[in-house]
C-alpha positions as CSV (number, residue, x, y, z in Angstrom):
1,X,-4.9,-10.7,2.4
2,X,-1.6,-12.1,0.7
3,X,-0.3,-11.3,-2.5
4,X,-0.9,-14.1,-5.4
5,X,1.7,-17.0,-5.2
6,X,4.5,-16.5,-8.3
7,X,2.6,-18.6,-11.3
8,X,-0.4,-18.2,-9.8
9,X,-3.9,-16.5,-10.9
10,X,-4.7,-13.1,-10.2
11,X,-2.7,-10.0,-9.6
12,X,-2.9,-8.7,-5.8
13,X,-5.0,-5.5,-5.0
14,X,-3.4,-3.1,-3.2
15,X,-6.2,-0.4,-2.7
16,X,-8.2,-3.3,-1.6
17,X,-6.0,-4.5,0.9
18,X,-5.3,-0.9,2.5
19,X,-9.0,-0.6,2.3
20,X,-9.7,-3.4,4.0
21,X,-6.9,-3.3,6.6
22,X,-7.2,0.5,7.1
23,X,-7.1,0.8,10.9
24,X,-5.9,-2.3,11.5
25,X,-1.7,-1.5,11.5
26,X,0.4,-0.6,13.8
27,X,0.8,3.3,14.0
28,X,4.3,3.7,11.7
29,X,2.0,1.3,9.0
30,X,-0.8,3.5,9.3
31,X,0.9,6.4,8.3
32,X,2.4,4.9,5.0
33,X,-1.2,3.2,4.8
34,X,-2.7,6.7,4.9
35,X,-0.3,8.9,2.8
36,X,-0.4,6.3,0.3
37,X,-4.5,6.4,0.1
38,X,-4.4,10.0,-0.2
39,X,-1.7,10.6,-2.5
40,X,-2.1,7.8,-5.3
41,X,-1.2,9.5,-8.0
42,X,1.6,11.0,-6.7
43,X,3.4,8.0,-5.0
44,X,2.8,5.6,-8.5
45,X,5.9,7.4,-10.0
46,X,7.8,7.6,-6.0
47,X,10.5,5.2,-5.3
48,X,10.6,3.5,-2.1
49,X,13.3,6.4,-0.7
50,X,10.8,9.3,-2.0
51,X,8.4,8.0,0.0
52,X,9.7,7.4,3.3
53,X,10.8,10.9,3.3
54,X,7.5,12.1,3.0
């Protein structure tokens, strides 16, 4: 799944990419791909640094 091209239709869906990649990364990836599922309230307001230090 890519992300939309600038000026182009639709707006890219993360949940459904994690979703439907979701065992599919490399172990580091599937970590992130994994805290990120499970904590989506509470990485929306995480900078990029907050995060990789969880």
């Amino acid at each position: 799944m890519r992300p939309p091209q600038k000026g182009g239709p639709g707006v890219f869906d993360v949940l459904s990419a994690l979703n439907n990649l979701d065992g599919n990364f490399a172990a580091q990836e599937q970590r992130v791909a994994t805290y990120v599922k499970n904590h989506l309230d509470a990485i929306s307001n995480m900078t990029i640094g907050e995060l990789a230090d969880h």
